[in-house]
N, CA, C and O of each residue as an XYZ file, in Angstrom:
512
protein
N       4.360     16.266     -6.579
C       3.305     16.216     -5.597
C       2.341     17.371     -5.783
O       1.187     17.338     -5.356
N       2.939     18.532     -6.528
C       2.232     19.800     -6.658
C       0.595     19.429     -7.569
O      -0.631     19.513     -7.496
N       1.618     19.031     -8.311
C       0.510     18.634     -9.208
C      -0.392     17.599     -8.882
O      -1.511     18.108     -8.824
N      -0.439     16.460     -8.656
C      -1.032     15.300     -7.866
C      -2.120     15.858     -6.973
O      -3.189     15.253     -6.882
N      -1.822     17.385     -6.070
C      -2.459     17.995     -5.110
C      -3.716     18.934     -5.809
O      -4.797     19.130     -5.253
N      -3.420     19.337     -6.826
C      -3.752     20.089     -8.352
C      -5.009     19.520     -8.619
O      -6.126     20.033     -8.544
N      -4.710     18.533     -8.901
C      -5.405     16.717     -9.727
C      -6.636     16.946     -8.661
O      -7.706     17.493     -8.929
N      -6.309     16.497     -7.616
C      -7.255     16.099     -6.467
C      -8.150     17.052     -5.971
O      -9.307     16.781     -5.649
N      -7.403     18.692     -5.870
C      -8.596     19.664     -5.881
C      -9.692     19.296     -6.818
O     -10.821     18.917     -6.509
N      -9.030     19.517     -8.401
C      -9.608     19.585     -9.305
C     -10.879     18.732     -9.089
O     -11.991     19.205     -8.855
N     -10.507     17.084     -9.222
C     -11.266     16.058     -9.229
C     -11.307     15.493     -7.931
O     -10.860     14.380     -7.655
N     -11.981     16.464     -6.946
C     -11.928     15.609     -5.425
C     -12.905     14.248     -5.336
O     -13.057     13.851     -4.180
N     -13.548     13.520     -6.305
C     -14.188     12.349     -6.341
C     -13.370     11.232     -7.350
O     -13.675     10.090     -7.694
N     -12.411     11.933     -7.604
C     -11.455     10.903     -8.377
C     -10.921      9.672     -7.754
O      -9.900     10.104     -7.217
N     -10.981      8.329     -7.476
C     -10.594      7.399     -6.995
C      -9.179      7.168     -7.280
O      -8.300      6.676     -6.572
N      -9.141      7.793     -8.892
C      -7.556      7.136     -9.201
C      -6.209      8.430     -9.175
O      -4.983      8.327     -9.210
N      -7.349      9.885     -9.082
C      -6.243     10.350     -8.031
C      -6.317     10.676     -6.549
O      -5.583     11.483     -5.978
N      -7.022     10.153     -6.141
C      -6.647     10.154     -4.349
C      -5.844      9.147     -4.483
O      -4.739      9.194     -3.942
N      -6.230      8.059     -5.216
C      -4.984      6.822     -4.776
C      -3.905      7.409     -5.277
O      -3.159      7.679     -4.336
N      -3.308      7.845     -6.607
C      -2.199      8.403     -6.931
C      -1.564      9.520     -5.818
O      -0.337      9.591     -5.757
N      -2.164     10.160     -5.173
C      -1.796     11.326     -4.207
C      -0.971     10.200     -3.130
O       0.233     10.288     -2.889
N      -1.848      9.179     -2.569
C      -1.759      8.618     -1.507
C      -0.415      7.719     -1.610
O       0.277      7.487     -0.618
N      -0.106      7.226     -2.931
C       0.796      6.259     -3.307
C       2.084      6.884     -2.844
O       2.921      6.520     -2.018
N       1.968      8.145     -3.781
C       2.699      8.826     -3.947
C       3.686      9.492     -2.390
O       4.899      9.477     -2.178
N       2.535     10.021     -1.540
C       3.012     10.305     -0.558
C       3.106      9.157      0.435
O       3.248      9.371      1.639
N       3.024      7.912     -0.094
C       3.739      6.793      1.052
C       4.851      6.450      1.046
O       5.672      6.107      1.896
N       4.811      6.641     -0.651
C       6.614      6.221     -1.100
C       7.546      7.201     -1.116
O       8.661      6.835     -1.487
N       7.406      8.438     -0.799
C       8.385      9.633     -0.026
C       8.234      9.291      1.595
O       9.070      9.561      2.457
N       6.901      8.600      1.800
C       7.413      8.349      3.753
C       6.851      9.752      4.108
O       7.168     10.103      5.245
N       5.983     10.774      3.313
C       5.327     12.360      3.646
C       4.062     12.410      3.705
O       3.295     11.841      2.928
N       3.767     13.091      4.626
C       2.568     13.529      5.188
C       1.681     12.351      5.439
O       0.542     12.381      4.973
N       2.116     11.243      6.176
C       1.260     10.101      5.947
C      -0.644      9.916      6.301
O      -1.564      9.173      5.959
N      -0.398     11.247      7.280
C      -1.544     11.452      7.647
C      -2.620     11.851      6.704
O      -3.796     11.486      6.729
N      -1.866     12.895      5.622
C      -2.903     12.924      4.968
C      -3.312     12.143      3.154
O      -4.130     12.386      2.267
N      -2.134     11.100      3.380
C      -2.696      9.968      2.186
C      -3.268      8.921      2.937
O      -3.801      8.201      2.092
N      -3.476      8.378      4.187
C      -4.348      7.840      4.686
C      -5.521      8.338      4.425
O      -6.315      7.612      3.826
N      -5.923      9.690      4.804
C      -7.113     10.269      4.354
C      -7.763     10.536      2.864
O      -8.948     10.733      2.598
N      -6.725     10.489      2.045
C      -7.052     10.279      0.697
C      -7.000      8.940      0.624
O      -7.876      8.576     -0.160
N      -6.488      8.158      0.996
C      -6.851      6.566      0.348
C      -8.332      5.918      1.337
O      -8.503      4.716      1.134
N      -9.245      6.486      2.217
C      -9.417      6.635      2.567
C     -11.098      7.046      1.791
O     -12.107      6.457      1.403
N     -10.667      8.147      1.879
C     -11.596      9.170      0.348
C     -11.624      8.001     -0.329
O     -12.664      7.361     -0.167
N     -10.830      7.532     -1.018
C     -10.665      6.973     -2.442
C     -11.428      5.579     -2.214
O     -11.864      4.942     -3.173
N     -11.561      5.151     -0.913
C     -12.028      3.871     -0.944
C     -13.217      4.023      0.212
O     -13.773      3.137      0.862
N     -13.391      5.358      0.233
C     -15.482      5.517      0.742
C     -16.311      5.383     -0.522
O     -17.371      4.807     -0.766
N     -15.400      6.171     -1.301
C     -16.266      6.596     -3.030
C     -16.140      4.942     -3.679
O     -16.738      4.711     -4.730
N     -15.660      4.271     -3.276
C     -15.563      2.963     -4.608
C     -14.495      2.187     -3.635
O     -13.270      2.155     -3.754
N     -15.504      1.433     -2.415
C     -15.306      0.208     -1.709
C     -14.569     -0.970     -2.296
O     -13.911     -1.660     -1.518
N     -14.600     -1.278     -3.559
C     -13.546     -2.454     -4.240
C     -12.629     -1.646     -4.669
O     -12.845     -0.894     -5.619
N     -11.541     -1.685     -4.065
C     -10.705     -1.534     -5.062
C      -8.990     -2.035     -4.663
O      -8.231     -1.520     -3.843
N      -8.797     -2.998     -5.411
C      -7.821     -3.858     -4.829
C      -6.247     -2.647     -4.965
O      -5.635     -2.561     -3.901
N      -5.883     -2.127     -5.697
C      -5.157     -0.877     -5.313
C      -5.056      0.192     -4.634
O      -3.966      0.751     -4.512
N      -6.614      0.846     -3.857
C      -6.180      1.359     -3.069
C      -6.289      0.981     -1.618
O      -6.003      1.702     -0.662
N      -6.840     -0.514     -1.582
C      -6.557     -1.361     -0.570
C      -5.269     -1.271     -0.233
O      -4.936     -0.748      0.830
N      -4.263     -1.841     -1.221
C      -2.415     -2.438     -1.016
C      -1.872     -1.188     -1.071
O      -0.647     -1.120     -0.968
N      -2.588     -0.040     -1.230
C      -1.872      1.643     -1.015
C      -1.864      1.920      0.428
O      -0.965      2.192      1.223
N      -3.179      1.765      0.532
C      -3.423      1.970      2.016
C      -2.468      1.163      3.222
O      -2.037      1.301      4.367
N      -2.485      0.147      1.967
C      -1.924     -1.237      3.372
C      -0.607     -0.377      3.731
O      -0.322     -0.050      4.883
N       0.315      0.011      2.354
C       1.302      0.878      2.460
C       1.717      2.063      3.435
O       2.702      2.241      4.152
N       0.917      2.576      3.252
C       1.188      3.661      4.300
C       1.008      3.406      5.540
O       1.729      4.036      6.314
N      -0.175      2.237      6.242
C      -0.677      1.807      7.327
C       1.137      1.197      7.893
O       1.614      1.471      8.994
N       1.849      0.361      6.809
C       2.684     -0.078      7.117
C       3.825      1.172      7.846
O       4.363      0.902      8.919
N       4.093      2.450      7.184
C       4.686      3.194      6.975
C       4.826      4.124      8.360
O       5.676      4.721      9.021
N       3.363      3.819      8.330
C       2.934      4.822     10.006
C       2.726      3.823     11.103
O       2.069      4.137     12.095
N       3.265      2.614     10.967
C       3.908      1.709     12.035
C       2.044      0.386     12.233
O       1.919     -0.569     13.001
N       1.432      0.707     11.640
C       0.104      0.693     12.198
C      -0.550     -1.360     11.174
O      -1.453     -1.810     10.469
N       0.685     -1.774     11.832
C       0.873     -3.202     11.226
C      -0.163     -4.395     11.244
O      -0.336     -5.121     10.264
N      -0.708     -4.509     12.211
C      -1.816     -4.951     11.804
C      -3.174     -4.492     11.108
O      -4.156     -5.234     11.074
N      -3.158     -3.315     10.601
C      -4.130     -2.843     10.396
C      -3.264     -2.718      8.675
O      -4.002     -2.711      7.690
N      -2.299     -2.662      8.546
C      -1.531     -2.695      7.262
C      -2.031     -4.444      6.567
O      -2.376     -4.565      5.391
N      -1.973     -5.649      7.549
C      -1.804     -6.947      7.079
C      -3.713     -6.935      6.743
O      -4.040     -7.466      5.682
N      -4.638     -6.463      7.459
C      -5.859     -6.749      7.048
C      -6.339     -6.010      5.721
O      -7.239     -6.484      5.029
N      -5.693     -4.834      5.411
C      -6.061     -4.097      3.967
C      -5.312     -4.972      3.113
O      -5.909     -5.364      2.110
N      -4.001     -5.406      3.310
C      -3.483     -6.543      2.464
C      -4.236     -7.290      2.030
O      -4.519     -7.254      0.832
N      -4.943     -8.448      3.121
C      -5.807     -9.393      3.252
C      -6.954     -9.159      2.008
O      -7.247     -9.947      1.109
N      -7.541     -7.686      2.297
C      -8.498     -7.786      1.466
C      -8.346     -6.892     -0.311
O      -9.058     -6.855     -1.314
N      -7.092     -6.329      0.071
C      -7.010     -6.629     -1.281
C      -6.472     -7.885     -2.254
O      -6.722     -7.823     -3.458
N      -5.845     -8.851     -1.796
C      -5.371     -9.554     -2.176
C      -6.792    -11.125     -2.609
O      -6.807    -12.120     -3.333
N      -7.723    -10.461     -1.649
C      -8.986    -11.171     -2.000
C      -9.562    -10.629     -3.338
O     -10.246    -11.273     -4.132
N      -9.193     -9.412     -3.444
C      -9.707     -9.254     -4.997
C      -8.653     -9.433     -5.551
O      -9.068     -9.946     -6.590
N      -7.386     -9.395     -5.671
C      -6.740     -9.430     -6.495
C      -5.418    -10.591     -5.783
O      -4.502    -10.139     -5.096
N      -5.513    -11.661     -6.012
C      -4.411    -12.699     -5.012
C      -2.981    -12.747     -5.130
O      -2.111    -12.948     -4.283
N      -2.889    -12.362     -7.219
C      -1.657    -12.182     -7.728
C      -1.119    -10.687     -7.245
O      -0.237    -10.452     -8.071
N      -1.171     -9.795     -6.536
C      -1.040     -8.751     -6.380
C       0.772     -9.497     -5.745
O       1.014    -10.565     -5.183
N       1.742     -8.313     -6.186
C       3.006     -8.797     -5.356
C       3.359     -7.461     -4.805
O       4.323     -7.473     -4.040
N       2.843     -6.418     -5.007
C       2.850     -5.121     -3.973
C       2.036     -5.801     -2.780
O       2.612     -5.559     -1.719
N       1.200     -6.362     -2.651
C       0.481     -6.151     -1.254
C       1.256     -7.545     -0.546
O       1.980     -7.459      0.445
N       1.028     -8.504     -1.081
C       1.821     -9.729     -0.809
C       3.057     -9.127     -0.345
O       3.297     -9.415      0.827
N       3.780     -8.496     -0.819
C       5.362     -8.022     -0.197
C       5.202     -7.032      0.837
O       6.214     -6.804      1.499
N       4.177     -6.407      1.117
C       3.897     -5.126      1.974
C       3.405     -6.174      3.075
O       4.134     -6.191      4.067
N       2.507     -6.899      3.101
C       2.049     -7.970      3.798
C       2.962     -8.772      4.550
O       2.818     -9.148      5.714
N       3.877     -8.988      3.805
C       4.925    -10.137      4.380
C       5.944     -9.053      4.929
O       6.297     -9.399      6.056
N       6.291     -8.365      4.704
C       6.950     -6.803      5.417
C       6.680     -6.948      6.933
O       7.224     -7.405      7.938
N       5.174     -6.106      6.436
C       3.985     -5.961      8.140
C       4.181     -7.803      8.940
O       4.663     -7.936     10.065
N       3.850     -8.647      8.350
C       4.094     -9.678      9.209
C       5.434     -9.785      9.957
O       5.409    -10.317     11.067
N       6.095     -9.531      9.679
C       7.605     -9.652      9.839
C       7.640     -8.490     11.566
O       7.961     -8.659     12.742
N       7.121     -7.419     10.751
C       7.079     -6.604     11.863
C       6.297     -6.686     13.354
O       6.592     -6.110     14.401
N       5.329     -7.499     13.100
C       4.573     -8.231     14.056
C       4.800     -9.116     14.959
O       4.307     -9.224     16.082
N       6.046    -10.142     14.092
C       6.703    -11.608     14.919
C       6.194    -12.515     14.534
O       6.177    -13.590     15.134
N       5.535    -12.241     13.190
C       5.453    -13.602     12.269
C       6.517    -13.798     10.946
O       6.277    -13.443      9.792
N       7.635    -14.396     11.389
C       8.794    -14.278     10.714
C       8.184    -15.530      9.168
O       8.375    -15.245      7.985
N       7.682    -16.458      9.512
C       7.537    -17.513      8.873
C       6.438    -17.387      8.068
O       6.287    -18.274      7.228
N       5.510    -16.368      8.125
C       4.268    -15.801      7.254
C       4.977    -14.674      6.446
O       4.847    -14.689      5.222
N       5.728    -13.683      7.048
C       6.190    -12.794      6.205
C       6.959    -13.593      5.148
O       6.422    -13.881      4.079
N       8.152    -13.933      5.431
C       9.318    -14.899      4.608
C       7.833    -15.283      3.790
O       7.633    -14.316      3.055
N       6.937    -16.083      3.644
C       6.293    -16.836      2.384
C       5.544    -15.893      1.516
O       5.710    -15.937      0.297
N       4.596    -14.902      2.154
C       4.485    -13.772      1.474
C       5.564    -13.304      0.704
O       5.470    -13.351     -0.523
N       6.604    -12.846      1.258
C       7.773    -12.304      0.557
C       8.068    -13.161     -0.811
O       7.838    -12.676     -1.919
N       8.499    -14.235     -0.663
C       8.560    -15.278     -1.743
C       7.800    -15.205     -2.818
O       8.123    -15.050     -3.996
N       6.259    -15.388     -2.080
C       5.346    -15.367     -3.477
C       5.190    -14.082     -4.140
O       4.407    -13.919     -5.075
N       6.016    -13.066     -3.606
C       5.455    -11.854     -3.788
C       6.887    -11.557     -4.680
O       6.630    -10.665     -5.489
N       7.971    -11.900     -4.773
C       9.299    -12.149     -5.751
C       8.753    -13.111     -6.666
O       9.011    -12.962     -7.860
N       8.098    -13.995     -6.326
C       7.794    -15.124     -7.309
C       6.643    -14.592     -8.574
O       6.170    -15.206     -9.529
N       6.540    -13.821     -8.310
C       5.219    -12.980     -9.003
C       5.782    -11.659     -9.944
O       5.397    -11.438    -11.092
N       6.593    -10.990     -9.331
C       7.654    -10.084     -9.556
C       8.968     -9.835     -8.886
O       9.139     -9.105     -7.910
N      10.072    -10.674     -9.658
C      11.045    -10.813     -9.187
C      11.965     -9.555     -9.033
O      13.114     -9.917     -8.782
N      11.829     -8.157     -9.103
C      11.920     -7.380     -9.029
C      11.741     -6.606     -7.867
O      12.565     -5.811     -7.416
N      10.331     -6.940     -7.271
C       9.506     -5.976     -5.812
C      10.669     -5.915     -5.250
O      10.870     -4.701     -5.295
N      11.659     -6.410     -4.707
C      12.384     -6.080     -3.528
C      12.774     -4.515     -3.912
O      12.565     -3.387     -3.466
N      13.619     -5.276     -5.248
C      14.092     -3.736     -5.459
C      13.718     -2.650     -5.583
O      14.442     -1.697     -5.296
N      12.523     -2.516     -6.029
C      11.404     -1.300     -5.834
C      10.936     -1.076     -4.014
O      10.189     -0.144     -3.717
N      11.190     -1.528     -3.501
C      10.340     -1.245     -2.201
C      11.818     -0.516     -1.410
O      11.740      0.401     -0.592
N      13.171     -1.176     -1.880
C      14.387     -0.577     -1.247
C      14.685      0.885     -2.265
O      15.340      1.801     -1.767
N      14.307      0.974     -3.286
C      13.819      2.608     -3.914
C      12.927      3.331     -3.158
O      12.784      4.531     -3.394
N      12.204      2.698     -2.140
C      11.724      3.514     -1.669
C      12.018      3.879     -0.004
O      11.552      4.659      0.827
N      13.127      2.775     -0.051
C      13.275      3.261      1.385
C      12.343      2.392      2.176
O      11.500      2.856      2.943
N      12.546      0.985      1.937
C      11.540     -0.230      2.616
C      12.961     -1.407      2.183
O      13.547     -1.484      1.103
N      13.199     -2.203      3.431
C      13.505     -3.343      3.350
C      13.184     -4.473      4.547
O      13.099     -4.146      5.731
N      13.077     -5.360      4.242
C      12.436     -6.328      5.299
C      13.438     -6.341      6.531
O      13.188     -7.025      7.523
């Protein structure tokens, strides 16, 4: 993280490390407050960007903030549909909402895409 923090002084207009900072500190579950604000940064400077959309969605998920996690989904997944990080983060946040039957299909397509995601998201200390 030292370094990542390093990165971002260095290059504070860097898109691909605020998102790396932000990723980074969603999937330790640290400082969420302030990789919101870098993903955040990262997506004032360069409005498309279907990764640090499903980063963001991440942490939004992380800091309980679920519907606002399923609409960054939404629109990254408009640029990018095959995405199975946001699709699985998506179907996560739905789940958490009381849409059992939207999450479950997200989830699916989002194994069906990478049959793997589960297991990466329970590395991080995420399970549905």
């Amino acid at each position: 993280m030292a370094l990542l923090e390093a990165m971002v002084r260095k290059t504070p207009k860097s898109t691909d490390m605020l998102g790396a900072a932000c990723w980074v500190r969603g999937t330790l579950n640290q400082q969420l407050d302030t990789a919101l604000a870098e993903c955040d940064e990262a997506l004032r400077i360069a409005p498309k960007g279907s990764w640090n959309l499903s980063t963001r969605c991440f942490v939004r998920y992380r800091t309980g903030e679920f519907a606002l996690a399923i609409t960054d989904c939404d629109e990254s997944l408009r640029e990018y549909p095959k995405s199975a990080h946001a699709l699985y983060v998506r179907g996560l946040a739905k789940h958490k909402t009381g849409d059992t039957p939207g999450g479950d299909a997200d989830i699916a397509a989002a194994k069906a895409i990478d049959p793997k995601i589960a297991e990466t998201y329970v590395d991080y200390g995420v399970t549905p």
